[in-house]
C-alpha positions in Angstrom: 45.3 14.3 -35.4 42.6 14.1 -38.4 39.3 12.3 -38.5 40.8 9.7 -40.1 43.6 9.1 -37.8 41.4 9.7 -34.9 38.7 6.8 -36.3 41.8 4.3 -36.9 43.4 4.6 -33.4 39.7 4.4 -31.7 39.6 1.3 -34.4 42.4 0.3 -32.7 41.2 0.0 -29.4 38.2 -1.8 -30.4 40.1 -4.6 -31.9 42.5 -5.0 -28.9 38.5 -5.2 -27.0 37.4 -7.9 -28.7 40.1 -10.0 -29.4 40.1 -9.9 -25.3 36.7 -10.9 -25.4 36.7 -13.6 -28.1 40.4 -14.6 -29.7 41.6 -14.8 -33.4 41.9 -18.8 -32.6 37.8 -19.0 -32.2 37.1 -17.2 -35.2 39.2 -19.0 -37.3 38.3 -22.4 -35.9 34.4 -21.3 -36.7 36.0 -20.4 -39.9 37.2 -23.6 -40.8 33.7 -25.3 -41.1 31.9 -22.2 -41.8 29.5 -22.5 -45.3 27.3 -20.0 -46.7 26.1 -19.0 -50.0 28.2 -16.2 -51.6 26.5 -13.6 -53.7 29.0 -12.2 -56.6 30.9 -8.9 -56.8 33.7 -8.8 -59.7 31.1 -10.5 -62.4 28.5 -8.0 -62.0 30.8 -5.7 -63.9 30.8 -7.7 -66.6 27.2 -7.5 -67.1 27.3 -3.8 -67.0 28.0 -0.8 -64.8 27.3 -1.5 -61.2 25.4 0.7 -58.6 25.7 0.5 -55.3 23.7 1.6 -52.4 24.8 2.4 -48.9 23.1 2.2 -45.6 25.1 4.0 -43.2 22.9 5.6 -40.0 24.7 8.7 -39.6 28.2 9.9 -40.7 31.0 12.5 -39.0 30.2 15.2 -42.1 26.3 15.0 -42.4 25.1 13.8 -39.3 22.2 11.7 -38.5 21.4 10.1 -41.9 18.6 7.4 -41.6 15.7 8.4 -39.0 13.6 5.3 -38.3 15.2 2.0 -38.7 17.9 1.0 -41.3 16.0 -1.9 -42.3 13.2 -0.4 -43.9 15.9 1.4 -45.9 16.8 -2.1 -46.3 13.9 -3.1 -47.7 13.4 -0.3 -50.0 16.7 -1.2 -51.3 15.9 -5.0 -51.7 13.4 -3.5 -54.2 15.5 -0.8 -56.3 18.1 -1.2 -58.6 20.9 -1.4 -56.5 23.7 -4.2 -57.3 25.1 -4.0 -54.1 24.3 -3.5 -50.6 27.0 -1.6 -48.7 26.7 -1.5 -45.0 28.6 0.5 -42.5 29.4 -1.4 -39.4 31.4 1.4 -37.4 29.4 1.7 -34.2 31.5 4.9 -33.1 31.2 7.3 -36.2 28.9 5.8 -38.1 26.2 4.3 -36.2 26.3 0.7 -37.7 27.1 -2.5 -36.2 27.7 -6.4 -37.0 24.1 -6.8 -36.5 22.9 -4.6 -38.4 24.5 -6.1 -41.7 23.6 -10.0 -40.8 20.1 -8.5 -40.7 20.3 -6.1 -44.0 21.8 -9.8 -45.1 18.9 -11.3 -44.2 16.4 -9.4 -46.3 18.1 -8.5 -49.3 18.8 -10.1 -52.3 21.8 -8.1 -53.4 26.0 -8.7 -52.7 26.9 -7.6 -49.4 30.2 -4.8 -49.0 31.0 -5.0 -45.3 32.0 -1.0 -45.0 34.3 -0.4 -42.1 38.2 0.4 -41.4 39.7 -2.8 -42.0 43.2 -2.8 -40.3 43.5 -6.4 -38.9 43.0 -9.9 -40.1 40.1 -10.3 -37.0 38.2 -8.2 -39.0 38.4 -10.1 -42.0 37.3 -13.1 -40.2 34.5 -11.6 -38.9 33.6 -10.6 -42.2 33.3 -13.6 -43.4 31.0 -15.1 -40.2 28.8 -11.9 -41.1 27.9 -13.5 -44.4 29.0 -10.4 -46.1 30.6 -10.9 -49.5 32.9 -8.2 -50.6 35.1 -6.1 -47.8 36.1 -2.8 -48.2 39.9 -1.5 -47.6 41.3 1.7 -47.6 44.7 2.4 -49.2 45.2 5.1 -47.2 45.5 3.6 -43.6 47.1 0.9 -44.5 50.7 0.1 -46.0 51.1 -2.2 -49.2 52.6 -5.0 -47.4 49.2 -4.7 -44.9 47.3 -3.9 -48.1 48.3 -7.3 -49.6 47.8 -9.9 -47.1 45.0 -8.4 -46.1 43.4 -9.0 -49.9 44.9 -12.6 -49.7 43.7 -13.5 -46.3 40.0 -12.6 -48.0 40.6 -14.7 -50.9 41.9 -17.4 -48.9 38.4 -17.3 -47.4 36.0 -17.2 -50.2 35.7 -13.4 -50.0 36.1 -10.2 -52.7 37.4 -7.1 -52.1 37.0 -3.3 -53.1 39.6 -1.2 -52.4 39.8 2.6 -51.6 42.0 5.3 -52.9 41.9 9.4 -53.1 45.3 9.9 -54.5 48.1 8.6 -57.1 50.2 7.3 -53.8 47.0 5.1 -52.7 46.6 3.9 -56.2 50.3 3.0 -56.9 49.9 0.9 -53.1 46.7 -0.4 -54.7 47.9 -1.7 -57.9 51.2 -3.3 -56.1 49.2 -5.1 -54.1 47.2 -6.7 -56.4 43.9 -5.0 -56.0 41.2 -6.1 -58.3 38.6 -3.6 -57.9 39.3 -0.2 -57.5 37.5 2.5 -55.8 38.2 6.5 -56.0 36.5 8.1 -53.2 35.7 11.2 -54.0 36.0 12.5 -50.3 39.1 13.6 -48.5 38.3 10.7 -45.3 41.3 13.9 -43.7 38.9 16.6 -44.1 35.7 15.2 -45.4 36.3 17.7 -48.2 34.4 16.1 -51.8 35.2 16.7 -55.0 34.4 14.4 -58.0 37.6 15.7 -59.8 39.3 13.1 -57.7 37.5 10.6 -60.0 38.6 12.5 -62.8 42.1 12.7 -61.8 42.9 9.1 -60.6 40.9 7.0 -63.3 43.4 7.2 -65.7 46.1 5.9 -63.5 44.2 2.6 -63.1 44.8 -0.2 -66.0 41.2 -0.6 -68.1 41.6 -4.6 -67.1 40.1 -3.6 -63.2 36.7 -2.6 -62.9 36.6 1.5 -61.7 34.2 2.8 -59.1 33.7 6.7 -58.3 32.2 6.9 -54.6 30.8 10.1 -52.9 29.7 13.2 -54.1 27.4 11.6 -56.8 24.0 13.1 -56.3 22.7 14.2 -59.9 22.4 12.1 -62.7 24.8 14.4 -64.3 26.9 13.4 -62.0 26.8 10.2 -62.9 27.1 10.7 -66.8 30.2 12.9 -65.5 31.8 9.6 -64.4 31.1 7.6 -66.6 31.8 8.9 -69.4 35.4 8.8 -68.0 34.9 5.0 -68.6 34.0 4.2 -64.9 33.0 0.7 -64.0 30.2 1.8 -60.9 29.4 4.3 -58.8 28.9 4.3 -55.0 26.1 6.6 -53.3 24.7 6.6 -50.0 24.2 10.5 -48.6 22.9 11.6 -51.3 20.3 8.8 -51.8 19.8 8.5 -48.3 18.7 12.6 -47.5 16.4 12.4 -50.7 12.5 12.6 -50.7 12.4 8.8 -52.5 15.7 6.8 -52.2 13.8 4.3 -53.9 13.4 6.3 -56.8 16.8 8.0 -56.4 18.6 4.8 -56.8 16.7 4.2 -59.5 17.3 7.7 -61.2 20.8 7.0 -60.7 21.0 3.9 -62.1 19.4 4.4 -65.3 21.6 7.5 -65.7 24.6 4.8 -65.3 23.4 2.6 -67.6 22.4 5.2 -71.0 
């Protein structure tokens, strides 16, 4: 079994835990007459390219990640030039929780991305109830069937989506079901292996009409130009910004180089 695998079926387990603890029936009754203000995801790509910026405690290939509190990462970020917020809430692998994105919600101005493995409609409910605005889902783990109602369901609600892929098969499940915003992650989620040529490879696959993100590996501004210049829509960056001296002024950095 591979990371990946071994984080989907412990995924797994979780759901079956809560759904014990609080059914699909409450969370979609709450649903029902839930309101809250949604911040936007697909139009800030037609402003110009989008960065965003991850808070993610700790991760299975770099380790412990954020050393005081997340929120005054948080807050940094509320100040930088970040687009969106992206918040791990995998308590097992990543160190994040529910919690901690209503309160990165609370004290940034930015579009939430709720960052987790997304397998079950419960989850998507609870996205919503977290106030987050965009979800992420991951080609990989899921089939195109799953892949579509699970973008549906979202929309249904009021909610975006982002979807993952790190190879032609994930893009070809992508595109058939109906993904409007593509992401290439740059990292193997099997191995943890990163290589921006995934970017490179993939991006031409993808029809120009659906905004492009590259995610991982970016930690250079060359990087960056690297990407775009391929014609990419965003980029995603969290380690990198995270282990630097000033992720203030590496978002920043990062963002200007997006922009040239």
């Amino acid at each position: 079994m591979n990371v990946l695998d071994e984080i989907v079926a412990t995924k797994r387990k979780e759901i079956a835990v809560l759904k014990a603890l609080r059914p699909l029936e409450s969370l979609q009754k709450e649903a029902d007459s839930f309101k809250t203000d949604r911040r936007p995801f697909h139009t800030l790509f037609e402003k110009g390219p989008v960065l965003i910026a991850e808070i993610k405690p700790r991760s299975p290939s770099a380790g412990e990640l954020i050393a005081d509190s997340p929120l005054e990462i948080a807050d940094l970020y509320a100040k930088s030039d970040a687009d969106v917020i992206s918040v791990l809430t995998d308590a097992d692998y990543f160190g994040g929780s529910n919690d901690l994105l209503e309160r990165v919600r609370a004290r940034v101005p930015q579009t939430i991305l709720r960052k987790d493995f997304i397998i079950d409609e419960y989850q998507v409910y609870e996205t919503l109830l977290l106030k987050a605005d965009v979800y992420l889902l991951i080609a990989a783990i899921l089939s195109q069937d799953e892949l579509a109602k699970l973008i549906a369901l979202g929309e249904s609600l009021g909610l975006e989506t982002l979807v993952e892929v790190h190879d032609e098969q994930d893009v070809e499940k992508a595109l058939g079901a109906g993904a409007k915003i593509i992401g290439i992650n740059n990292r193997d989620l099997t191995t943890f292996k990163t290589d921006i040529a995934a970017t490179e490879n993939l991006v031409g696959k993808i029809p120009q009409n659906i905004p492009v993100l590259s995610e991982s590996g970016i930690v250079t501004a060359e990087d960056v130009k690297r990407v775009r210049a391929l014609g990419i829509g965003g980029i995603l960056v969290g380690t990198s910004v995270l282990q630097s001296d000033n992720p203030l002024e590496k978002i920043n950095e990062l963002k200007q180089a997006l922009t040239i």
